[in-house]
C-alpha positions as CSV (number, residue, x, y, z in Angstrom):
1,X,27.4,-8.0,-75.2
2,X,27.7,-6.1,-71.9
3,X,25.9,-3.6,-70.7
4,X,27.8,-0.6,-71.8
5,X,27.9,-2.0,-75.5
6,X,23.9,-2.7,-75.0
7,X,23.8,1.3,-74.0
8,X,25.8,2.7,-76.6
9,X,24.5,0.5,-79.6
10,X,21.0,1.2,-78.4
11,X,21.8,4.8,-77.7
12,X,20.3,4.9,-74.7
13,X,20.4,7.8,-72.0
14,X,19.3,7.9,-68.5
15,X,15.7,8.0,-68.0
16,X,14.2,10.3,-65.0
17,X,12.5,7.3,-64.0
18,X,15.2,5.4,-63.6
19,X,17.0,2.6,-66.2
20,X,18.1,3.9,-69.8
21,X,15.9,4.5,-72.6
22,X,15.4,5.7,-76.4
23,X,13.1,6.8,-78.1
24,X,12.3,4.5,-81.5
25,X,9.2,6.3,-82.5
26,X,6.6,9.3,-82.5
27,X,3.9,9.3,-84.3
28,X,2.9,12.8,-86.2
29,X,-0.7,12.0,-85.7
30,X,-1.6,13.7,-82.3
31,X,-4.8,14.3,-80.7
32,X,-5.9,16.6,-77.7
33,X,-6.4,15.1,-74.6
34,X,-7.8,17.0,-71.3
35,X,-4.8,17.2,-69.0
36,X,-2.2,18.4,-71.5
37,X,-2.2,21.7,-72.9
38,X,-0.4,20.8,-76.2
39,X,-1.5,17.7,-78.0
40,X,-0.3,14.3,-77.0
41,X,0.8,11.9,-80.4
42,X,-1.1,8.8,-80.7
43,X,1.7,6.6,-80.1
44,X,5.4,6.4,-79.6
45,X,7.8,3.4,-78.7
46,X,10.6,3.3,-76.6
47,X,13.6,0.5,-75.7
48,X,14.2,0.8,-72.0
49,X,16.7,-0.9,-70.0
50,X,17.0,-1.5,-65.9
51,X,20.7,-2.5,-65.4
52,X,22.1,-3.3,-61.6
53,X,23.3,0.1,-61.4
54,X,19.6,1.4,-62.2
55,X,17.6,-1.0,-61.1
56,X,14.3,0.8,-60.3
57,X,11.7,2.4,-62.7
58,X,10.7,4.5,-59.8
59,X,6.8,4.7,-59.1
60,X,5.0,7.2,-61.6
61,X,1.5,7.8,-63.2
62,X,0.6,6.9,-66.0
63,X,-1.3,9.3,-68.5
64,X,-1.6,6.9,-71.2
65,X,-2.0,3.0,-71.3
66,X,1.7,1.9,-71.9
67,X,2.8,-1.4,-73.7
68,X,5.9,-3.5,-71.8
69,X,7.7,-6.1,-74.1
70,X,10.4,-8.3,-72.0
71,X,13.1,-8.6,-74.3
72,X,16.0,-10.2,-72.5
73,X,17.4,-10.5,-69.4
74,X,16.2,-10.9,-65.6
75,X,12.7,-10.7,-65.0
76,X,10.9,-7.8,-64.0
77,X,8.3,-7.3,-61.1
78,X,5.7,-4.5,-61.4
79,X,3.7,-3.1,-58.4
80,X,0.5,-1.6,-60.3
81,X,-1.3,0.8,-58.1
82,X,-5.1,0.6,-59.5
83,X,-6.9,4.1,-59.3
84,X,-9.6,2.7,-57.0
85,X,-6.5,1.5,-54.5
86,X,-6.0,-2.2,-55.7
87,X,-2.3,-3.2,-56.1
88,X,-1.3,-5.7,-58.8
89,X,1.6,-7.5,-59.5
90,X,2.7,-8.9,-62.6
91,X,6.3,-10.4,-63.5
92,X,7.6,-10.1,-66.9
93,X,10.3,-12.7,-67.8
94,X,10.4,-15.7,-70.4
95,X,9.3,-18.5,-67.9
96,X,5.6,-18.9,-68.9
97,X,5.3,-22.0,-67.0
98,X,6.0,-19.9,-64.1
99,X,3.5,-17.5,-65.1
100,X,5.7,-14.8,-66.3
101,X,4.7,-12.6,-69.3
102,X,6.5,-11.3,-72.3
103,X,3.9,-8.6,-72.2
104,X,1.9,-6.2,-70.1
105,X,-0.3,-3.6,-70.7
106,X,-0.4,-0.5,-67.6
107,X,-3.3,1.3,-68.4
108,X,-3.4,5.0,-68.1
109,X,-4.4,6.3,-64.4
């Protein structure tokens, strides 16, 4: 499957971020939380795709700690910018013995 099947089945759009993405859940249970003015829901899940002609989830803020699950593909490399200044990198890919990881969680912040 290419990547414009992969978009379509998916129904993927373009995310403001960068890469493609949908939606796959919202929670109706939803709290307040201090820096919103409407309540936030308590969790949602999204398939998002980087392709070579969207390469770059583009650097953003995190309000709420955010599951990645590598599905497929190339792997990724994330630059984590700590609150207190620290940068982390982390790869997710399927090569543990390279220490890539199928998972990573970005806390909020």
């Amino acid at each position: 499957m290419n990547k414009r099947q992969l978009i379509e089945r998916l129904l993927l759009e373009p995310h403001v971020e960068g890469g493609y993405y949908f939606r796959t859940y919202r929670s109706d249970r939803q709290t307040a939380v201090p820096y919103a003015a409407e309540p936030r829901c308590l969790l949602s899940s999204i398939f998002y795709l980087l392709t070579d002609d969207s390469p770059i989830g583009h650097l953003h803020k995190n309000r709420s700690d955010i599951l990645h699950f590598f599905q497929g593909g190339s792997p990724l490399t994330y630059l984590i910018v700590h609150p207190d200044g620290r940068l982390e990198k982390e790869v997710l890919g399927c090569d543990l013995e390279k220490g890539q990881r199928l998972q990573l969680l970005v806390r909020g912040g």
